[in-house]
C-alpha positions as CSV (number, residue, x, y, z in Angstrom):
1,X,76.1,79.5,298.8
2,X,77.9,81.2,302.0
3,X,75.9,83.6,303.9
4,X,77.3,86.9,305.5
5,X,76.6,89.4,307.6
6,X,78.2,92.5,309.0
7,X,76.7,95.1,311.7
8,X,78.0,98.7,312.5
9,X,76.3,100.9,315.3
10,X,75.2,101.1,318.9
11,X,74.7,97.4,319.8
12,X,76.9,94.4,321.2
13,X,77.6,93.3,318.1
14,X,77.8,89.5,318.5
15,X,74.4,88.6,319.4
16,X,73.7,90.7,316.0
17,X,76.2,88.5,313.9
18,X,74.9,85.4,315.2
19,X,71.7,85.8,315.4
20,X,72.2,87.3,311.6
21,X,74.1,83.7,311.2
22,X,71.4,81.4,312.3
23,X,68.8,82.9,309.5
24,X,71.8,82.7,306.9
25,X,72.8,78.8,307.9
26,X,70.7,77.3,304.9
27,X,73.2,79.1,302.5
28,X,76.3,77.1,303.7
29,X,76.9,75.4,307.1
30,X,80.4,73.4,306.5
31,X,81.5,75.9,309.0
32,X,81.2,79.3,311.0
33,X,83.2,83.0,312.1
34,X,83.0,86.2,313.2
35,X,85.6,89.0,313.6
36,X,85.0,91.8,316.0
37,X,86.9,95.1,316.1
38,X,87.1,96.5,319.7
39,X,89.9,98.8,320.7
40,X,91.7,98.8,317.4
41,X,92.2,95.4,317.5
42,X,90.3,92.8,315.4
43,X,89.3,89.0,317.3
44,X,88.2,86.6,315.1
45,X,87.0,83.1,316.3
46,X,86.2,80.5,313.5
47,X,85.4,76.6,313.4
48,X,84.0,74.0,311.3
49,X,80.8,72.6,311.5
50,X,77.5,74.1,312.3
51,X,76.7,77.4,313.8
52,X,76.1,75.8,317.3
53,X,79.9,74.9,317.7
54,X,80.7,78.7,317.0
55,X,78.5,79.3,319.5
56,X,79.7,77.2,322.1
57,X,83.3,78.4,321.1
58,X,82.0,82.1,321.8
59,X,80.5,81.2,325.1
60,X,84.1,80.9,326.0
61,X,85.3,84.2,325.5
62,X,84.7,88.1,325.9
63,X,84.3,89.4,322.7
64,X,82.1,92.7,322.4
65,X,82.5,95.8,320.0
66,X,80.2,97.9,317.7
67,X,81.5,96.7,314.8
68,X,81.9,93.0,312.9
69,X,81.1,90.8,310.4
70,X,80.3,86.9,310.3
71,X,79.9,84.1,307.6
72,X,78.7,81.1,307.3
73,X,80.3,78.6,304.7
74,X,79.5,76.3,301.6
75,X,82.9,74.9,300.6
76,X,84.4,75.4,297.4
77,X,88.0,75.8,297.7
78,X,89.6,74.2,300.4
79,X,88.2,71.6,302.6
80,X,85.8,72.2,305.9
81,X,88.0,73.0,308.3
82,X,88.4,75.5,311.2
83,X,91.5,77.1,309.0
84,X,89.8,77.7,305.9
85,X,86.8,78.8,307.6
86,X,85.7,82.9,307.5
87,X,86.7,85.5,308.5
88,X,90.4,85.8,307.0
89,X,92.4,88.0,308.2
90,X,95.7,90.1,306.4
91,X,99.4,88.5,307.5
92,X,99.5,91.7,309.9
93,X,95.7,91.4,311.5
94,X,94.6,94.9,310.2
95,X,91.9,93.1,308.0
96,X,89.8,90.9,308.1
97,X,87.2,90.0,304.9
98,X,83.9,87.7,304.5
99,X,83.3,86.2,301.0
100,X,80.2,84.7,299.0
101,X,81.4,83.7,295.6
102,X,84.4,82.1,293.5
103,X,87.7,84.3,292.8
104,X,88.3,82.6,289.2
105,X,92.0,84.2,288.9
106,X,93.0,83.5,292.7
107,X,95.7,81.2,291.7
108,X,97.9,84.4,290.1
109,X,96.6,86.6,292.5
110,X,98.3,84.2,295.5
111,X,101.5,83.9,293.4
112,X,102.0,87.5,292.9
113,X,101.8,87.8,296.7
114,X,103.9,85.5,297.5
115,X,105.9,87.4,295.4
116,X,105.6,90.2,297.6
117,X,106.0,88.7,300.6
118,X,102.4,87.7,301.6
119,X,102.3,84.3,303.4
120,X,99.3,82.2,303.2
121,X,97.8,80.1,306.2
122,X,94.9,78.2,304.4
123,X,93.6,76.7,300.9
124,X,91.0,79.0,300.0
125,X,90.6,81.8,297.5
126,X,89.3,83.7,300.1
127,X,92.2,84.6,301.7
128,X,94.0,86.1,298.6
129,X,91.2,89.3,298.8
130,X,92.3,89.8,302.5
131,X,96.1,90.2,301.3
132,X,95.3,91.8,298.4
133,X,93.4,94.7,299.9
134,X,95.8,94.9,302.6
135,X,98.8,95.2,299.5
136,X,96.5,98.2,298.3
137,X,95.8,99.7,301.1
138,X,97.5,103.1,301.1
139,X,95.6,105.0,304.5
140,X,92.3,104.5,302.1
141,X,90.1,101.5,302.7
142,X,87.4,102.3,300.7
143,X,89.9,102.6,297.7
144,X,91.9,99.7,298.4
145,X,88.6,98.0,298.1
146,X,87.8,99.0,294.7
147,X,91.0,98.7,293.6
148,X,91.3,95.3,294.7
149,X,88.1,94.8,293.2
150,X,89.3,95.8,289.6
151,X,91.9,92.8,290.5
152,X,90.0,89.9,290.6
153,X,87.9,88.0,288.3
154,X,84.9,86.1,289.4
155,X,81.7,86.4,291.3
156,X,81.9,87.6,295.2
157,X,80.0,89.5,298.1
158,X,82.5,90.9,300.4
159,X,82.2,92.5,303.7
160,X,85.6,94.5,304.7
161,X,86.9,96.0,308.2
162,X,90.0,97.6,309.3
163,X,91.1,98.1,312.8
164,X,92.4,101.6,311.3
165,X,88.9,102.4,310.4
166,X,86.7,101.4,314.0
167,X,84.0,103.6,312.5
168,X,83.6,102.2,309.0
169,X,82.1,98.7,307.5
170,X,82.8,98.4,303.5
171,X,80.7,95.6,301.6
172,X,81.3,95.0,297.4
173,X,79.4,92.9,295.7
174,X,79.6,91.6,291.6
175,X,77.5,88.3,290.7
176,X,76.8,87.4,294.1
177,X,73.7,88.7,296.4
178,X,74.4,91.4,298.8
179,X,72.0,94.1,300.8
180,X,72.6,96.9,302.9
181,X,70.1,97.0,306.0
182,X,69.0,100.8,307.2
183,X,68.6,101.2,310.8
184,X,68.3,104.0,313.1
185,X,72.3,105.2,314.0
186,X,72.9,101.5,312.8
187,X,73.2,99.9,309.5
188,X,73.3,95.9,308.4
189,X,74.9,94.0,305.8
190,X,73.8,90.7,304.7
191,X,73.4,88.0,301.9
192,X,69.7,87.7,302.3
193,X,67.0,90.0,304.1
194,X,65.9,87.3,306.6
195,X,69.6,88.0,308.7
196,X,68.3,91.4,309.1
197,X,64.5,91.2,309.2
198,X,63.6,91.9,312.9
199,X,65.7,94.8,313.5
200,X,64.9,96.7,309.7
201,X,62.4,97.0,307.2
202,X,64.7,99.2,304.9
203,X,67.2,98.1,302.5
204,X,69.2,99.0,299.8
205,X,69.9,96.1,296.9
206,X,73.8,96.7,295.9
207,X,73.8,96.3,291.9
208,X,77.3,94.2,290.6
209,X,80.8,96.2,290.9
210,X,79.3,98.9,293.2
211,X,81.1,99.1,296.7
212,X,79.6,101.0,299.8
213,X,81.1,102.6,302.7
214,X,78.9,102.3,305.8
215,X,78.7,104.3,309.2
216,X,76.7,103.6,312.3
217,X,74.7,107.3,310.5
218,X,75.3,106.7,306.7
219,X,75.7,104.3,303.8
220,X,77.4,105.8,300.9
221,X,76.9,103.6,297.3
222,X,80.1,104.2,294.9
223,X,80.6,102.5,291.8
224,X,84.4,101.7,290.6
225,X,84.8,104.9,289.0
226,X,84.2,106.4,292.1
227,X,81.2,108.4,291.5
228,X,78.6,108.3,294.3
229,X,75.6,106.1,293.1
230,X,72.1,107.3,294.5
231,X,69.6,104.5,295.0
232,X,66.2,104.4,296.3
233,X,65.8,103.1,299.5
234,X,63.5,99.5,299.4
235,X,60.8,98.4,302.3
236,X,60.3,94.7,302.8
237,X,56.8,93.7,304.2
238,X,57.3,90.5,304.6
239,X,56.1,89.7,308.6
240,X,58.8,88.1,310.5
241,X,57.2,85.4,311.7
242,X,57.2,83.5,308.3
243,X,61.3,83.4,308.4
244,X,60.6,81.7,312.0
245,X,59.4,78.1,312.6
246,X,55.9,79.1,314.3
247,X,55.9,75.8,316.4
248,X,56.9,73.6,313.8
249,X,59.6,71.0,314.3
250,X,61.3,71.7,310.7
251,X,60.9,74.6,308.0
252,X,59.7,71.8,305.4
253,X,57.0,71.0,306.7
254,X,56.1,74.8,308.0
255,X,56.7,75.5,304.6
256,X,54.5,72.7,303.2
257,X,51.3,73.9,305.0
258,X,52.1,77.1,303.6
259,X,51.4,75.8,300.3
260,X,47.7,77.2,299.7
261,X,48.2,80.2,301.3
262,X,51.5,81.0,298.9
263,X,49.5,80.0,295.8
264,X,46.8,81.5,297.0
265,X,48.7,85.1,297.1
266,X,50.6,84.3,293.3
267,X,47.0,83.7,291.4
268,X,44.7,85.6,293.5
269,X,46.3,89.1,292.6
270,X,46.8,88.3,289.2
271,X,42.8,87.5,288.2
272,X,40.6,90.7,288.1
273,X,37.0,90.3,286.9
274,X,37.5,87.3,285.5
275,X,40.8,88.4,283.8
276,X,44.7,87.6,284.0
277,X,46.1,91.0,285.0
278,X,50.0,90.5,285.5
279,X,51.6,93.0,287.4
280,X,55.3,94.1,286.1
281,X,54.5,92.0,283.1
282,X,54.3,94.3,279.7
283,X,54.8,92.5,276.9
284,X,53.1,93.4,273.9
285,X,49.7,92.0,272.4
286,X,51.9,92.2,268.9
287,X,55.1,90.5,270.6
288,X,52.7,87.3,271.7
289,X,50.9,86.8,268.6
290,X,54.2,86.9,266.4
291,X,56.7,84.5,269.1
292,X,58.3,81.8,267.1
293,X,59.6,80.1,270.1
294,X,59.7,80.4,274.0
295,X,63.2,79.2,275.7
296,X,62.5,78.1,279.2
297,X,65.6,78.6,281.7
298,X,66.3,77.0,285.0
299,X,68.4,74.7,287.4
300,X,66.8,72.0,289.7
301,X,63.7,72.2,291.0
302,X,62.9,75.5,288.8
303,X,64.1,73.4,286.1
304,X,61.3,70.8,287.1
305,X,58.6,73.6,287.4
306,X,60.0,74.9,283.6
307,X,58.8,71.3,282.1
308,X,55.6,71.5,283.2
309,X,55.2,74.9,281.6
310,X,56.8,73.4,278.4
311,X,53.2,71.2,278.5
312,X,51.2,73.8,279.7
313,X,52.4,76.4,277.4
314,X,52.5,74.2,274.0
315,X,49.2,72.9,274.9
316,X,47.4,76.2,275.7
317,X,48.8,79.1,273.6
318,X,50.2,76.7,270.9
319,X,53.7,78.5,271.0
320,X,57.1,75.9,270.4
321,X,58.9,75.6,274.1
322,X,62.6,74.4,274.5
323,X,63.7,73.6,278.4
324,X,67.4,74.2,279.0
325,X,69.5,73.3,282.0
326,X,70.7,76.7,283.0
327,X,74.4,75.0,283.5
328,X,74.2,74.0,279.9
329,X,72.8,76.7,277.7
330,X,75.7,79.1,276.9
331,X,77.0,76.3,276.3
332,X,75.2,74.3,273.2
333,X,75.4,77.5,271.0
334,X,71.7,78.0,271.4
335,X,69.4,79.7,268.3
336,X,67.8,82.4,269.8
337,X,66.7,85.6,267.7
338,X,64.2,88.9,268.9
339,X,61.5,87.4,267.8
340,X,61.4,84.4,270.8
341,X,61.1,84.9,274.5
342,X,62.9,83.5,277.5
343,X,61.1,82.6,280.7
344,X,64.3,82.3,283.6
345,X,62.7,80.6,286.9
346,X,65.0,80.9,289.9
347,X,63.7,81.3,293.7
348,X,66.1,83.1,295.2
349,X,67.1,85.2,291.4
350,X,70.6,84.9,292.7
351,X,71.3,80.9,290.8
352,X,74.0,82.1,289.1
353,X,74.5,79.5,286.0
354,X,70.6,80.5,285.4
355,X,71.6,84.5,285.8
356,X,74.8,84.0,283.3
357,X,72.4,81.9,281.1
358,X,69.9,84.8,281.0
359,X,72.3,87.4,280.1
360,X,73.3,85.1,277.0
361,X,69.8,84.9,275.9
362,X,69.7,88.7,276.2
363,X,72.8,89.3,275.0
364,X,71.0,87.0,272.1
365,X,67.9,89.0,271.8
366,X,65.5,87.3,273.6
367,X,62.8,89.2,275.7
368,X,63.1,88.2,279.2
369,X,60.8,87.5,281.7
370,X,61.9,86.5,284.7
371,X,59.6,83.8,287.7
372,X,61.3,84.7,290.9
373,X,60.3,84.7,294.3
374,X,62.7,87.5,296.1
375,X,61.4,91.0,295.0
376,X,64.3,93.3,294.0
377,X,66.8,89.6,293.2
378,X,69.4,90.5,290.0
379,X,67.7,88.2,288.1
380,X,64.4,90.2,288.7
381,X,66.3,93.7,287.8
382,X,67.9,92.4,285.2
383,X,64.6,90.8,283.5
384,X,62.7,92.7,281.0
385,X,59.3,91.7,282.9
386,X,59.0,89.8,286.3
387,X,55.9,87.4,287.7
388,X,57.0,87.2,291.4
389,X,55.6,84.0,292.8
390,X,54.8,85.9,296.7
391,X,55.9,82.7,298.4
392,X,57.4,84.3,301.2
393,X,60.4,83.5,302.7
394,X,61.9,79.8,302.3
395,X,64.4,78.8,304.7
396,X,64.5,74.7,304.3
397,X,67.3,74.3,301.4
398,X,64.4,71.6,299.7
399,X,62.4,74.1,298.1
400,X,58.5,73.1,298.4
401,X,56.1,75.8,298.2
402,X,58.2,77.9,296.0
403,X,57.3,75.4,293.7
404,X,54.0,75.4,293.6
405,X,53.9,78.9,293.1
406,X,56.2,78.5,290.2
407,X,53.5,76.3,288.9
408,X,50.8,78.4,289.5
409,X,52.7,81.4,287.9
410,X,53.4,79.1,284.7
411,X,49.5,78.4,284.8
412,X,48.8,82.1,284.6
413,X,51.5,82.9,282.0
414,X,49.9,80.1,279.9
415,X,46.8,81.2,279.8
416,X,47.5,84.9,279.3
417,X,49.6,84.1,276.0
418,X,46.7,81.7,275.1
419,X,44.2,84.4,275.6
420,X,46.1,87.0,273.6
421,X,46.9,84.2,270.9
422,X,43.3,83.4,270.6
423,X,43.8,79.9,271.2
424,X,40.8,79.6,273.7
425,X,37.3,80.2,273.4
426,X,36.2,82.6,276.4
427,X,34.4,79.9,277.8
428,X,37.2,77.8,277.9
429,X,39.6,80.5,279.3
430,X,37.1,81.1,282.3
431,X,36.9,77.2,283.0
432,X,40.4,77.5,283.5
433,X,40.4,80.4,285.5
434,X,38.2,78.9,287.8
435,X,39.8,75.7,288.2
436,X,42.6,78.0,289.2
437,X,41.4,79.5,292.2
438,X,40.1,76.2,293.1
439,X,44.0,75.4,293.5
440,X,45.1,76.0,297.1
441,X,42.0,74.4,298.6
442,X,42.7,71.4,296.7
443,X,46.4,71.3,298.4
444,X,44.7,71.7,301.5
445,X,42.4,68.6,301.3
446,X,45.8,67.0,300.2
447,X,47.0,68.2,304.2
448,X,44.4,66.7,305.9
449,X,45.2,63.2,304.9
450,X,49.0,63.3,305.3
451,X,48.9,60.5,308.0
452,X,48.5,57.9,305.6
453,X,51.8,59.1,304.0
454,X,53.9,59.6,307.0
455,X,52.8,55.7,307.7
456,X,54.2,54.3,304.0
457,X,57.2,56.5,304.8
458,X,57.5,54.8,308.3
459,X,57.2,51.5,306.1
460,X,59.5,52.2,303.6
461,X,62.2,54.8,305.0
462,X,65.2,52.1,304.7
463,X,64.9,51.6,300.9
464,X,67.7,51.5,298.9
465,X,66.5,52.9,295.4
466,X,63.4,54.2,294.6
467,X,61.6,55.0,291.4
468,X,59.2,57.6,290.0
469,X,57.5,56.4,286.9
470,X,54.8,59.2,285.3
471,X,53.6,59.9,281.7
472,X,53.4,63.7,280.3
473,X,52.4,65.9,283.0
474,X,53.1,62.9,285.4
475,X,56.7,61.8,284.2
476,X,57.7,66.0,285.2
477,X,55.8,65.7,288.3
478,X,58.1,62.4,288.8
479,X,61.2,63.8,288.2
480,X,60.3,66.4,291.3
481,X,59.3,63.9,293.8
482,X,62.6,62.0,292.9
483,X,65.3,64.8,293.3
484,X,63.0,65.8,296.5
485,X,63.8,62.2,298.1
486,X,67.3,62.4,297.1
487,X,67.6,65.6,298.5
488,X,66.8,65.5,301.9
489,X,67.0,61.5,302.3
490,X,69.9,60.4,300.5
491,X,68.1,57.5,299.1
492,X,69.5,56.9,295.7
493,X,66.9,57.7,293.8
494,X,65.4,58.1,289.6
495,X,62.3,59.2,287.2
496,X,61.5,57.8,284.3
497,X,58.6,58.5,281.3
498,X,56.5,55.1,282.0
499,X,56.7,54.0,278.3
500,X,61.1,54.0,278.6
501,X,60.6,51.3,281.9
502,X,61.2,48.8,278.9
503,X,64.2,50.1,277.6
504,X,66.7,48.8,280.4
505,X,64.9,50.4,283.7
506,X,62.9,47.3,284.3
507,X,66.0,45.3,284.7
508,X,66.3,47.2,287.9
509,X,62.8,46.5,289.5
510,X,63.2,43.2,291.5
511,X,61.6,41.9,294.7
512,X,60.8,44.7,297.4
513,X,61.7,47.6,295.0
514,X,59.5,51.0,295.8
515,X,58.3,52.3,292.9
516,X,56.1,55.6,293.4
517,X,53.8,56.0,290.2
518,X,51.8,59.6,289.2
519,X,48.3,58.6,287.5
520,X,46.7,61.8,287.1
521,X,45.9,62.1,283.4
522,X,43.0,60.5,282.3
523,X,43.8,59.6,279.0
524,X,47.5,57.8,280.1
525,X,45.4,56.2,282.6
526,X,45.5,52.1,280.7
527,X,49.1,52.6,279.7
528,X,50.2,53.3,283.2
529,X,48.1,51.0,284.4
530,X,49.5,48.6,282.3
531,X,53.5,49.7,283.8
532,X,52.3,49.0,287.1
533,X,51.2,45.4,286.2
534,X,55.0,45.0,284.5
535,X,56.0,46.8,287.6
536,X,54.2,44.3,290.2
537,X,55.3,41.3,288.1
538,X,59.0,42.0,288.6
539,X,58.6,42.1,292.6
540,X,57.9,45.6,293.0
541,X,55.8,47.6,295.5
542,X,53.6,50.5,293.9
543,X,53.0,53.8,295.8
544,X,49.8,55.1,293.0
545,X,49.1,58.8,293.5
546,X,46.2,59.5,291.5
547,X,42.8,61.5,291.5
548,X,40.1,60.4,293.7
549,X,37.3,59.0,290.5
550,X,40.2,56.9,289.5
551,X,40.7,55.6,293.5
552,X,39.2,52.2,293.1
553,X,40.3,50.8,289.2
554,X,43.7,52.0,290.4
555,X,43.7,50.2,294.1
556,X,43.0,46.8,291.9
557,X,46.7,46.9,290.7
558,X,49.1,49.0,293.2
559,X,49.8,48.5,297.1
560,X,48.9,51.5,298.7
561,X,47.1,54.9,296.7
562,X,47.6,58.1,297.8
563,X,44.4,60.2,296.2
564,X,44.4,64.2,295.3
565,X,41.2,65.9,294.4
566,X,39.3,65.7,291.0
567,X,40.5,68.5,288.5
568,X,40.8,68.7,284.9
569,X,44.3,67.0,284.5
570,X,46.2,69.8,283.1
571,X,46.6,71.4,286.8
572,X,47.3,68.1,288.5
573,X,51.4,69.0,289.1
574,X,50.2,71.9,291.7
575,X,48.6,69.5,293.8
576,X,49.8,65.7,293.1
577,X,54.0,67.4,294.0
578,X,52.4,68.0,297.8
579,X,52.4,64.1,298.9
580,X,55.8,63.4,297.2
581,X,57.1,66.8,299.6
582,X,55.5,65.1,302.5
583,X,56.6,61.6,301.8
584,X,60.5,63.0,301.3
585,X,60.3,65.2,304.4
586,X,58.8,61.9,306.6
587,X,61.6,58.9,305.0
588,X,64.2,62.2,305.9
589,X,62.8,62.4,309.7
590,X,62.5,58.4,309.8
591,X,65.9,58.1,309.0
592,X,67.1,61.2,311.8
593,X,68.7,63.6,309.4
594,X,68.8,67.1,309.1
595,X,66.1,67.9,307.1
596,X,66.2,71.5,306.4
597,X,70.4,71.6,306.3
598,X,70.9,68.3,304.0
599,X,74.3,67.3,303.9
600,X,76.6,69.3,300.7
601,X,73.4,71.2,299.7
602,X,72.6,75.2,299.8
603,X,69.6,76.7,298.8
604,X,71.2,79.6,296.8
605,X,73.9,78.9,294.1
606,X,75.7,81.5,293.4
607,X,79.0,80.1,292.1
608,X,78.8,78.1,288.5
């Protein structure tokens, strides 16, 4: 969603904000703002559209100080539009306030100032928090805060100054992501550690309804009660050159050729003397062997990466798995009892329908465990075990290599319940295991040959609709490689199981239609053949993407055939999701868009 930022200390603070800004943009970049306080006056200067334009605005003026806070914006109430854009500021300019997150009850909030006076200059909900401190401000800031906080309903990360207070920064946070950055007579707020990466290593990770009052020398961590909270402080490690580009034209693709390395770092940990050892994972041996049911939790692409463990899972530990759209869980009235466990997949741990979803399975009695990617996310603290998938840092909003490390996490998980189960013989367990590690150098062969898939995007960038057709592990695979073309290329695009193309999807295949079909399980090999043939009959062009032994039967019946490695089938999805990335990334740069900013999309929701 919307990214903040907020700075207190020595420094000009502006270069800080927008520099903070340009590593937030992938949260929400409708539009842009920062407010300074200098002289006991607080400037803000807002606009819509990309960061850029609030640059070039800012080149225009004199604003300096020691103290400010930015945002950039995903749009939820109120249209883009230089009005509605952050920072809002109180009717009488002593406040101004930055917001991630949805005020549910901002409706009677804005009446009930209005009542009181308060006038209103733009549509969003955000503007009835900047009012309503200022209503409860009483010479306290930090109180009005809290009280203000005890007012509203609904998820939000705030960021709060005062020109009364030139000395003080106050942040909030409850559903919505929010870090305080530690720095030498300096401190940081921001939505995500990349905004603060190259100027500190140590953070503290605000937990929901707690408040913090921050000083150029202090950050003080109160929950609503008032009572000081003590936390520890955390160090990030991540290198800051893997939130840059590193000479790449786009984050996608940087993030692409990531791939083995990132799936490289999620197994390679986890297997010790031949053995699955997972970290932060301490479920018990009795716990496995008596599950009755594993619930698997996500939105999107996570969601994608949860049916592929459904196979994997089932298959290998024999254990029952249900795949829920996080939006839709609380929802159905779902049967869950202590004696199943949830698997929640998020990237960022921040996805708030999967978070809400996870606290009703909890709430439920359902163990938890939790595959995220951003060590210390509330999903991940709120999770009774956590597999971190060590991606790094993604910035492009079309997740890639998180997902392959989502995969490969799955894979691991799978075959430490199927171990504890009994379910394998040892020598099948270390044939697996092997076949494992073999992973990332499997992706990187898939690298090398990218060319030929950057030239069928060339040929094919101006389709209309295309399809992804797959049985099993395929048809999930499919249904990845479809929301990744639709994400980034806005080609109107669908998956379908290859044995439903008869019921009413074949009506839609006629002359010239791209079809892009997954053939990487041996024994579904004839029966997609077979769709193909109906597929080619109708007009339509076939994309195969299939193993290499299987290269020549399968070059008999599509156009063009995209080949992976040989590897037993069941680990096909790590490897075969890599061309369908790269083919979405090329159509996207073919057709000039913004590939790591696509058009209505964030890469962290954190409103429902």
């Amino acid at each position: 969603m919307c990214g903040i930022v907020g700075y207190i200390g020595k420094r000009d603070v502006t270069p800080v904000i927008v520099n903070g800004l340009k590593k937030l943009e992938y949260r929400g970049y409708d539009s842009a703002g920062i407010a300074i306080l200098n002289d006991n006056v607080i400037s803000v200067v807002k606009t819509k559209g990309r960061l850029t334009t609030l640059e070039e605005k800012l080149s225009n003026k004199k604003l300096s100080g020691n103290l400010g806070i930015g945002h950039t914006r995903w749009a939820t109430h109120g249209e883009p539009n230089d009005i509605n854009s952050h920072p809002h500021l109180s009717n009488n300019g002593n406040i101004a306030v930055v917001h991630n997150g949805i005020i549910e009850n901002y409706i009677q909030l804005k009446n009930f100032l209005i009542g009181k006076g308060y006038k209103f200059v733009s549509d969003t909900d955000t503007e009835v928090i900047a009012h309503l401190i200022d209503y409860n401000y009483k010479g306290d800031l930090l109180k009005a805060v809290m009280n203000t906080m005890n007012d509203v309903e609904g998820a939000y990360a705030l960021g709060v100054i005062c020109s009364e207070y030139p000395d003080r920064l106050i942040a909030a946070r409850k559903d919505s992501p929010l870090i305080v950055g530690l720095g030498e007579n300096e401190n940081f707020i921001a939505s995500d550690i990349p905004a603060i990466l190259e100027y500190t290593r140590d953070i503290y990770i605000l937990e929901d309804k707690e408040v913090v009052c921050i000083t150029a020398d202090s950050a003080e961590i109160y929950n609503l009660l008032g009572e000081r909270v003590y936390r520890d402080v955390f160090h990030v490690d991540w290198d800051v050159s893997s939130a840059e580009k590193g000479g790449y034209e786009h984050f996608m693709i940087k993030e692409i050729c990531e791939e083995p390395g990132a799936i490289k770092a999620t197994i390679s940990p986890r297997i010790q003397n031949n053995q699955i050892v997972l970290d932060k994972v301490d479920i018990s041996d009795e716990f496995i062997k008596n599950c009755e049911k594993i619930n698997i939790i996500a939105c999107g692409t996570a969601y994608h990466a949860g049916v592929v463990g459904k196979y994997v899972i089932e298959k290998l530990a024999r254990i029952p798995v249900e795949v829920d759209v996080a939006s839709e869980f609380r929802y159905r009235d779902p049967i869950i009892n202590e004696n199943q466990l949830t698997i929640v997949i998020s990237q960022s741990g921040e996805t708030l329908d999967t978070l809400m979803a996870m606290r009703e399975a909890k709430k439920r009695g359902s163990r938890i465990i939790a595959i995220v990617n951003v060590v210390g996310s509330s999903i991940a603290r709120e999770a009774d075990d956590v597999l971190y998938t060590w991606a790094g840092p993604e910035i492009a909003v079309a997740s890639t290599k998180a997902y392959n490390t989502q995969l490969a996490a799955m894979y691991l998980f799978a075959l430490y319940l199927a171990q504890k189960r009994g379910e394998l013989s040892e020598e099948s367990y270390q044939n697996y295991i092997a076949e494992l590690q073999k992973l990332p150098l499997k992706v990187e062969e898939v690298l090398v040959e990218r060319e030929l898939i950057q030239k069928f995007a060339y040929e094919h960038f101006n389709a209309k609709s295309v399809f992804f057709v797959g049985r099993s592990l395929d048809y999930a695979l499919s249904m990845e490689g479809s929301l990744k073309l639709k994400e980034i290329s806005y080609i109107h695009s669908e998956a379908y199981a290859g044995g439903e193309l008869k019921h009413g999807t074949i009506a839609l295949i006629e002359e010239g239609t791209l079809v892009i079909c997954s053939l990487t399980q041996d024994h579904l090999m004839e029966k997609m053949i077979s769709n193909i043939r109906e597929i080619k009959a109708r007009g339509g062009v076939v994309l195969a993407i299939t193993t290499r032994k299987n290269e020549e039967e399968i070059k008999k019946v599509a156009d063009v055939v995209i080949t992976i490695p040989d590897m037993d089938n069941i680990f096909a999805p790590v490897v075969a999701v890599t061309p369908m990335q790269l083919f979405a990334y090329y159509v996207s740069v073919m057709k000039g868009n913004d590939v790591d900013k696509p058009r209505n999309l964030a890469k962290s929701v954190t409103v429902e």
